[in-house]
N, C-alpha and C positions, 0 to 999 in steps of 0.2 A: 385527502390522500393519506394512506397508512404504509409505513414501512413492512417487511418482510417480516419481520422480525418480531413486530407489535400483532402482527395477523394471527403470527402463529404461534405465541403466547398467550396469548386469546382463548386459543383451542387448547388452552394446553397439550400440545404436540411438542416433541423433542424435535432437533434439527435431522437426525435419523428420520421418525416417523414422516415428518413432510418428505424428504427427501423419497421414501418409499412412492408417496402419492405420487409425486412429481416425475417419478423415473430417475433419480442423480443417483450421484455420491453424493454420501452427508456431505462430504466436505464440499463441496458446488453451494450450497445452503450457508456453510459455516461463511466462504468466500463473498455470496451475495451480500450477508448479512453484516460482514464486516468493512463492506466498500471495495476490496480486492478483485473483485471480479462484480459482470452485470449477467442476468439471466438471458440467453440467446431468446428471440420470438417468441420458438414453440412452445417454452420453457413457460414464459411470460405468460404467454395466452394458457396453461395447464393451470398458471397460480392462479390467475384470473378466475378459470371456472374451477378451481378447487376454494376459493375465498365468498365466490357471488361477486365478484365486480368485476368491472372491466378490466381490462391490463392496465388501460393509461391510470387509470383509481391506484393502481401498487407506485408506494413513492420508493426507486431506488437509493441506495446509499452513495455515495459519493466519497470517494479519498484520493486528498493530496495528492497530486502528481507529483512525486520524488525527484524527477528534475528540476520542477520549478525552484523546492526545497531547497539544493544543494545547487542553483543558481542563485539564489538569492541570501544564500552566506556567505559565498564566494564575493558578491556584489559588496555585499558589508564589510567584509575585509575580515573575516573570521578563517582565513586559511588555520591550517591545522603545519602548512611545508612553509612557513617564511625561517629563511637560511640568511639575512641579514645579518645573525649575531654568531655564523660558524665560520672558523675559521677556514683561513685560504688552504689552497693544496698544497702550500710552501710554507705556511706560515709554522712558526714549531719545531721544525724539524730541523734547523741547521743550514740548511740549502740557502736557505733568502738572505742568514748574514755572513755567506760564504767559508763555512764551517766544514770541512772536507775531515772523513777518518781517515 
């Protein structure tokens, strides 16, 4: 299996130039290639016969799900909001040791 990316470096093609083949926006190509998005079917089946392989033969990219990410710092206790060390809504100001102007 060959990534997108490794295909069409190959050919020395720019992400443009595939892109023409394919029918996209560069940027659909720039996405595939960076994990951010996956190529619809049609798309798939184009790379396919623009490379000589199958589609299942194209290996897509894969990126981190962003929730998992920022469930799993959360988990570990890496808040960025612990308010443990601010003070109270009285504390400071006079009001809590009965300090009146």
């Amino acid at each position: 299996m060959q990534k997108i990316r490794e295909l069409r470096q190959a050919r020395n093609w720019t992400q443009f130039e595939l892109a023409l083949k394919v029918g996209v926006h560069p940027q659909a190509v720039y996405l595939w290639e960076s994990g951010r998005r996956t190529p619809q079917v049609p798309q798939l089946r184009k790379l396919g016969c623009i490379f000589g392989l199958c589609s299942d033969d194209i290996e897509l990219e894969h990126r981190p799900d962003r929730a998992k990410e920022s469930s799993a710092l959360t988990s570990r206790g890496d808040s960025s909001t612990d308010t443990s060390s601010m003070p109270s809504e009285n504390e400071g100001n006079g009001v809590a040791d009965g300090q009146v102007d």
